[in-house]
MARZATI-14915 format. One record per residue (C-alpha): residue in three letters; x, y, z; residue number from 1. Coordinates in pm, whole numbers. Last residue first. Layout:
N
PT  residuo       x       y       z  num
PT      ALA       X       Y       Z  NUM
...
//
This chain:
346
PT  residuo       x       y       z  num
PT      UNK     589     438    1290  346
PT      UNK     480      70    1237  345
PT      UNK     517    -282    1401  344
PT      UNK     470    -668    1314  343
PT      UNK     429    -700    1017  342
PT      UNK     153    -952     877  341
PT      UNK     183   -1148     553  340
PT      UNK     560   -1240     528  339
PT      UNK     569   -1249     915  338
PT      UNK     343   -1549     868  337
PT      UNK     126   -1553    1206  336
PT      UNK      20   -1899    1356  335
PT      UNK    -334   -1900    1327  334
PT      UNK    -513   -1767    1629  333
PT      UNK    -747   -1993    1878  332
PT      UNK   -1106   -1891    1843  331
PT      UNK   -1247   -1823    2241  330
PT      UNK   -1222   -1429    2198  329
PT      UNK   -1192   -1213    2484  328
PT      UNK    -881   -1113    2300  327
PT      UNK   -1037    -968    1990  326
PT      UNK    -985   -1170    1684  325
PT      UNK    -747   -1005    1440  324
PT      UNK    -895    -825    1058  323
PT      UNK    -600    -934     865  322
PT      UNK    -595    -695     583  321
PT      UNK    -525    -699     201  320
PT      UNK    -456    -462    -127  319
PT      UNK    -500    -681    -412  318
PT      UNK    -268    -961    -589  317
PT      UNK      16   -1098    -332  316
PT      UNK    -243    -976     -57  315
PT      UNK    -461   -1269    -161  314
PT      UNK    -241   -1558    -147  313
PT      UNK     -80   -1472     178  312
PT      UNK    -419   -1335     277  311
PT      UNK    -628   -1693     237  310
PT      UNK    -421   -1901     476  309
PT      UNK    -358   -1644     700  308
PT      UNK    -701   -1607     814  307
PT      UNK    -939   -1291     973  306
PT      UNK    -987   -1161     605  305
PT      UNK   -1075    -805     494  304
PT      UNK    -996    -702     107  303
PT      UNK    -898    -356      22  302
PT      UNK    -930    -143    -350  301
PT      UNK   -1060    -501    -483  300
PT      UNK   -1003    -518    -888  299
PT      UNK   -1303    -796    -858  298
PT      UNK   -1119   -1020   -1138  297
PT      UNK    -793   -1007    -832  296
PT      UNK   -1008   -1053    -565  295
PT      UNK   -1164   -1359    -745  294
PT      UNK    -839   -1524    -822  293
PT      UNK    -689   -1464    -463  292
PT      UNK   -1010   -1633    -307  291
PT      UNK    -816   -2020    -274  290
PT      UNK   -1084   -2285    -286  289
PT      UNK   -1235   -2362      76  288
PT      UNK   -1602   -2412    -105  287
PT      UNK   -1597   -2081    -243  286
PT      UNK   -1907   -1874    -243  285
PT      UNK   -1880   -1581    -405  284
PT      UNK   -2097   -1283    -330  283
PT      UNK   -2187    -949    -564  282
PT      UNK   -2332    -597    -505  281
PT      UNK   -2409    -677    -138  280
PT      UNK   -2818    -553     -53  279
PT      UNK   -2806    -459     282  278
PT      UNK   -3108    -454     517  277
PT      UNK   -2981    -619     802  276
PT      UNK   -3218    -935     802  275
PT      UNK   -3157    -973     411  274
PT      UNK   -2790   -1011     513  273
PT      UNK   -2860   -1255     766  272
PT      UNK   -3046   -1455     503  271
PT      UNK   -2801   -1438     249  270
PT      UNK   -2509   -1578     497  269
PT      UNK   -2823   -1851     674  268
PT      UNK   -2811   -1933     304  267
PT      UNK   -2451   -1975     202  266
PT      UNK   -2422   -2322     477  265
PT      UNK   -2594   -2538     181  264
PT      UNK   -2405   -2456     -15  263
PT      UNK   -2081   -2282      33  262
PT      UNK   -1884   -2133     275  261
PT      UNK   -1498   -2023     208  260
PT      UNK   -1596   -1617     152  259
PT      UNK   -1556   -1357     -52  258
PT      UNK   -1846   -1089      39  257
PT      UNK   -1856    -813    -224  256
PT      UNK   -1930    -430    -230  255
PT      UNK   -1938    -182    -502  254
PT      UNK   -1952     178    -410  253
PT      UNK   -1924     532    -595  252
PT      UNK   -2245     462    -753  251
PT      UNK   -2321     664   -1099  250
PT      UNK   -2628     509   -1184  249
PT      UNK   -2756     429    -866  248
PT      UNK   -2779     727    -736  247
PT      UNK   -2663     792    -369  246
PT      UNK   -2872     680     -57  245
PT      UNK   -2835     365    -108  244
PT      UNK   -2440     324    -130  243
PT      UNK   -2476     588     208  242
PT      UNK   -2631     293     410  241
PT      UNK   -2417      -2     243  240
PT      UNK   -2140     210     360  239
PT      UNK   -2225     245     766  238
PT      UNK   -2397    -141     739  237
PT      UNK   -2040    -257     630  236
PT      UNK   -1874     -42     899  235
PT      UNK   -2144    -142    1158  234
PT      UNK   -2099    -564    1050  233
PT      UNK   -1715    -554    1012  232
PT      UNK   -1650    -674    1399  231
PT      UNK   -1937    -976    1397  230
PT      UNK   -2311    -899    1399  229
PT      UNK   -2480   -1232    1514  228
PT      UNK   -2578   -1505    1245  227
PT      UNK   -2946   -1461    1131  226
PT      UNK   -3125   -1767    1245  225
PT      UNK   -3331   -1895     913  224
PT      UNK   -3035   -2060     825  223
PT      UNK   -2987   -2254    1179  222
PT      UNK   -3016   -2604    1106  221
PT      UNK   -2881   -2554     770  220
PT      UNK   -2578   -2342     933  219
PT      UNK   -2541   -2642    1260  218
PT      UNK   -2551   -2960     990  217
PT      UNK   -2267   -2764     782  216
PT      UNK   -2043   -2675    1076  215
PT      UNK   -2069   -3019    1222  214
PT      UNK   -1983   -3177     849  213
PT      UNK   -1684   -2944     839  212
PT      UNK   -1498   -3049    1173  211
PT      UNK   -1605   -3003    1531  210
PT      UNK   -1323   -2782    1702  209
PT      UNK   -1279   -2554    1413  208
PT      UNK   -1585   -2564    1279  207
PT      UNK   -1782   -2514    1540  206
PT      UNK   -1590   -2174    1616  205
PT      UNK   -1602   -2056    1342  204
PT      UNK   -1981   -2034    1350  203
PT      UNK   -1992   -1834    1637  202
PT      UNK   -1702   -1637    1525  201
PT      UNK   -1988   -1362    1512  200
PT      UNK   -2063   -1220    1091  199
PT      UNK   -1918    -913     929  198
PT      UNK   -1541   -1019    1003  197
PT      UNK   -1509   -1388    1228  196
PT      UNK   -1707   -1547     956  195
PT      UNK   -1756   -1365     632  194
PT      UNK   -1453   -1263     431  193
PT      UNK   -1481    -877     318  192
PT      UNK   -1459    -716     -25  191
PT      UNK   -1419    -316     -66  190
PT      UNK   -1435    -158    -447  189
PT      UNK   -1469     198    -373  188
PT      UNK   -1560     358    -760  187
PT      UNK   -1407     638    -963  186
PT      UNK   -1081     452   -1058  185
PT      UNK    -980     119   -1076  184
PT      UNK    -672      -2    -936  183
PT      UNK    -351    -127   -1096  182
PT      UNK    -142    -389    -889  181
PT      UNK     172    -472   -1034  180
PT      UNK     351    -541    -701  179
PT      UNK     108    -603    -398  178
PT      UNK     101    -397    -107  177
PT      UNK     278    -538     237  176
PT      UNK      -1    -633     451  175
PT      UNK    -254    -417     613  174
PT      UNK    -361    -466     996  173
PT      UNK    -714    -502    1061  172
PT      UNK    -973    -248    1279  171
PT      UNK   -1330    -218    1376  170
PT      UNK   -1363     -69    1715  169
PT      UNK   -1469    -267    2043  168
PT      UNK   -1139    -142    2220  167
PT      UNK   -1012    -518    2216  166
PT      UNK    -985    -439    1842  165
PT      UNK    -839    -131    1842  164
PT      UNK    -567    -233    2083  163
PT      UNK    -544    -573    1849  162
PT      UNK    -454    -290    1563  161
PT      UNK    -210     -62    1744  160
PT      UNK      11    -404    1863  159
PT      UNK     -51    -579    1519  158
PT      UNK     107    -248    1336  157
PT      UNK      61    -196    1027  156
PT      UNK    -218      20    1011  155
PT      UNK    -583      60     950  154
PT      UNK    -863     196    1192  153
PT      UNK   -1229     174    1111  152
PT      UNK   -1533     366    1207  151
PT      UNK   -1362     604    1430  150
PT      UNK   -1514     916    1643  149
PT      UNK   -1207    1105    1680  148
PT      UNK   -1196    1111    2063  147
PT      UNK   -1312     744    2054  146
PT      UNK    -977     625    1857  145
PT      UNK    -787     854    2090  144
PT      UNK    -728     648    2368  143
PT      UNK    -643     301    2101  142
PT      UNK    -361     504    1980  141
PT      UNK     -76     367    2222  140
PT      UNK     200     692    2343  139
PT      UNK     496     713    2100  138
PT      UNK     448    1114    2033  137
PT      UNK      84    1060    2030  136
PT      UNK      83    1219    1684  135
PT      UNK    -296    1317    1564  134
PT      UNK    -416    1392    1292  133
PT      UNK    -673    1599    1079  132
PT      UNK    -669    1803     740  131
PT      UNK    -703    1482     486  130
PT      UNK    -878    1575     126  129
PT      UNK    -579    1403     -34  128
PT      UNK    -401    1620    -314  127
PT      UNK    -101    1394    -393  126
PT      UNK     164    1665    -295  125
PT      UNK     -66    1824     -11  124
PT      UNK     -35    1447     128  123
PT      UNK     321    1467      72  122
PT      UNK     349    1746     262  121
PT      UNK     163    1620     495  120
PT      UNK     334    1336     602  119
PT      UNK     702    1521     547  118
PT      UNK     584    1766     847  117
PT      UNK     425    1457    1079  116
PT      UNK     763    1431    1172  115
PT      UNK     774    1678    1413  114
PT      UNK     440    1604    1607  113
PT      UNK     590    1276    1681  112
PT      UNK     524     948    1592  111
PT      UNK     300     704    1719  110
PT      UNK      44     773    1412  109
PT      UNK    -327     814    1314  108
PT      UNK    -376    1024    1041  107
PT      UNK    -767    1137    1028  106
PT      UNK    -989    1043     705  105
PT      UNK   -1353    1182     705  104
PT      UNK   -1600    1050     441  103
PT      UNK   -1968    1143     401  102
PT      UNK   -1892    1508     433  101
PT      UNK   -2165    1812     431  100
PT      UNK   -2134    2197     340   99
PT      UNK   -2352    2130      22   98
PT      UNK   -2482    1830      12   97
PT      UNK   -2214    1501     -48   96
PT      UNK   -2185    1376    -352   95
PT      UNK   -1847    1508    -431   94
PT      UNK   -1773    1342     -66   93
PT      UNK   -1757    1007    -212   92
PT      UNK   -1367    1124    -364   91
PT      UNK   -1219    1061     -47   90
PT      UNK   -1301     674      -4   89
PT      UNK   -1167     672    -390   88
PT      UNK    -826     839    -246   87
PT      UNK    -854     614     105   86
PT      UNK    -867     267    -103   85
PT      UNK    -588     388    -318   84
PT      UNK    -350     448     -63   83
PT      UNK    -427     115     175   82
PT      UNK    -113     -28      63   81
PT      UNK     126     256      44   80
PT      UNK     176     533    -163   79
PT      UNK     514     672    -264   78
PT      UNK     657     938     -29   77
PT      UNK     745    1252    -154   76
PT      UNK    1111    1380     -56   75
PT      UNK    1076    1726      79   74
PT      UNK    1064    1656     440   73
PT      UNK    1393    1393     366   72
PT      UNK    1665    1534     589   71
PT      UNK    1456    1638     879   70
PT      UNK    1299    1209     842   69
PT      UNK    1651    1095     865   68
PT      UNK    1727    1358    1148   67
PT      UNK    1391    1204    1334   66
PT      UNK    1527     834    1294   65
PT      UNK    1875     861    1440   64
PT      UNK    1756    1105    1706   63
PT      UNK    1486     780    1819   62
PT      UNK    1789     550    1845   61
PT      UNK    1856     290    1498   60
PT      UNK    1718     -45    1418   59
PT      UNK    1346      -3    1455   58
PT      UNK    1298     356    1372   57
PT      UNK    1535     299    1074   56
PT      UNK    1359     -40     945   55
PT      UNK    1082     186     950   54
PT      UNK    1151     473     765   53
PT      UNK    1269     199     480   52
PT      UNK     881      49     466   51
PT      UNK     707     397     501   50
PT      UNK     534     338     173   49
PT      UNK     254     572     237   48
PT      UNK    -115     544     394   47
PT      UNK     -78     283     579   46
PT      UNK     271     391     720   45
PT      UNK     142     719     845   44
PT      UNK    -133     562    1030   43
PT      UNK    -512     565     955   42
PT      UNK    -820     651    1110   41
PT      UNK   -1139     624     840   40
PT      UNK   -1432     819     998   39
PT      UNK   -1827     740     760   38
PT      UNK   -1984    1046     910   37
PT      UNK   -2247    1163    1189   36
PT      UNK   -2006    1118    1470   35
PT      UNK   -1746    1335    1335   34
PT      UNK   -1961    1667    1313   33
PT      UNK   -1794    1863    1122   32
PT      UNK   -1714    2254    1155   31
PT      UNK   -1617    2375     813   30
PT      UNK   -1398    2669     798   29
PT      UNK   -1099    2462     808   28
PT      UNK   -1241    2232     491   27
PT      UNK   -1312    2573     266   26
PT      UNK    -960    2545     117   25
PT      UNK    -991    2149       8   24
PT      UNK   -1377    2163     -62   23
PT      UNK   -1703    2111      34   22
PT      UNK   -1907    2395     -39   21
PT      UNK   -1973    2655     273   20
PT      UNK   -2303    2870     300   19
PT      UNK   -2432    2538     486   18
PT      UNK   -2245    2719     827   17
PT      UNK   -2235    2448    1135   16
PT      UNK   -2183    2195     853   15
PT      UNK   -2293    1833     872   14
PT      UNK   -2125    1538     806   13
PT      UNK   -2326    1276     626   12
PT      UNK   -2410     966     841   11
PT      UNK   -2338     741    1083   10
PT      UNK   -2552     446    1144    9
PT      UNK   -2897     467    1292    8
PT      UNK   -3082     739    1076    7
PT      UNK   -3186    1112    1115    6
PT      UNK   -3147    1301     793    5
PT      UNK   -2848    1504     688    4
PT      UNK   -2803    1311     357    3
PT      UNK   -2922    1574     184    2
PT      UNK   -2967    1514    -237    1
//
């Protein structure tokens, strides 16, 4: 199969030399071209469980922190919350053509260049696919988020993430992984919330300064209207895109919307999606009932949500994010819970 065709959305990255199969030692010969694949930045603490690194960098000087990280290069670092998503994201490029990549993955940290040592070693340790990075040595990431041509940036930080977001790129901030989770293997299994993350806070909006029955007479009103593109909508049209042009049988995707409408207000949801071409592997419609049981029967590698409400019970189960509303943005914000969110990274 080539995926190297013309199309819209990113796709497949494409090799100055097609001699050159896909691999972990052939990746530095390969000359990609970042704006023509699916680009997943993410920072250190993402990725691994940074958690004690960071109560360091926050309590102690900046020498304090660098001689801990010196004394523990060799010490592997256990994963972190969006670890699993990023391994299966990795795997896709097996399907890739020869001397093409679907997936690129770039660490995306405020550290500096020295401490990126015990990063990679432990990311030769688990054998991720990941050769790029960049450490702005304490500098804001949102300048390079462009350079690197992301999709979607993931971290812990709020500060990093709302930079993202008021950059115009797709980006949430991970909460703290969930104990006992066990993830299934050989398949991306991504589920998003729908208003305020693929879809406009349009919508939102009415509800919260109207009520419910407002909201409800405005989406049967308009469910022939498809609802505007919200942050998610390129990143979910970017997968849904390379989920069709890979066999069926053996798809590496399965996608889900998880959200709080229900009937009547689903349809202008199914509708908008039929307008964009994407066929979602399964939808739930709640009604406002708690989406933590659903994730968890889904097996969701990462689950986006812009409210509070539903990722305290969520992220106790799957891997979650809180996808922020960009600053221009009329919806007020929910009070944070700490518990949920952090509120900085390394």
């Amino acid at each position: 199969m080539t995926i190297a065709k013309a199309r819209q959305t990113p796709r497949s990255c494409a090799s100055d030399d097609s001699s050159f199969t896909v691999n972990r030692a052939a990746n530095t010969a390969l000359k990609p071209n970042l704006d023509s694949c699916l680009v997943i930045g993410i920072s250190s603490r993402a990725l691994f469980d940074l958690e004690e690194d960071n109560r360091i960098f926050e309590n102690e000087c900046v020498a304090v922190y660098r001689r801990y990280q010196r004394q523990h290069e060799q010490q592997i670092l256990r994963p972190g919350t969006a670890f699993h998503v990023v391994r299966e994201l990795l795997a896709v490029n097996q399907y890739a053509s020869e001397g093409q990549r679907l997936v690129e993955v770039v660490i995306m940290s405020r550290n500096s260049p020295d401490t990126g040592v015990r990063i990679f070693h432990s990311i030769e340790h688990y054998d991720l696919d990941i050769t790029r990075a960049a450490f702005a040595g304490g500098e804001g990431l949102d300048a390079y988020l462009d350079a690197f041509s992301v999709d979607l940036f993931l971290s812990r930080s709020e500060e990093d993430v709302q930079a993202a977001v008021n950059a115009g790129v797709a980006a949430a901030v991970l909460c703290q992984q969930p104990e006992h989770y066990e993830p299934i293997h050989d398949q991306v299994r991504i589920a998003f919330d729908g208003d305020a993350v693929l879809f406009s806070d349009e919508s939102e909006r009415i509800y919260q300064e109207q009520g419910l029955n407002a909201f409800t007479s405005h989406e049967t009103l308009h469910r022939l209207d498809p609802l505007a593109e919200g942050p998610f909508a390129k990143l979910l049209k970017t997968i849904a895109w390379i989920q069709n042009n890979l066999p069926r049988q053996a798809n590496p995707f399965r996608l889900a919307l998880v959200t709080a409408r229900s009937s009547p207000a689903h349809a202008r949801v199914l509708y908008t999606l039929r307008h964009w071409g994407v066929d979602l592997d399964e939808a739930f419609f709640l009604g406002g009932i708690s989406k933590d049981k659903v994730l968890k029967a889904f097996r969701a590698h990462l689950f986006f949500d812009d409210q509070d409400s539903h990722l305290c019970d969520a992220s106790k189960v799957v891997p979650a994010a809180k996808v922020p509303y960009r600053q221009s943005s009329d919806v007020p914000y929910e009070e944070e819970n700490i518990s949920c969110v952090p509120s900085s990274d390394v």
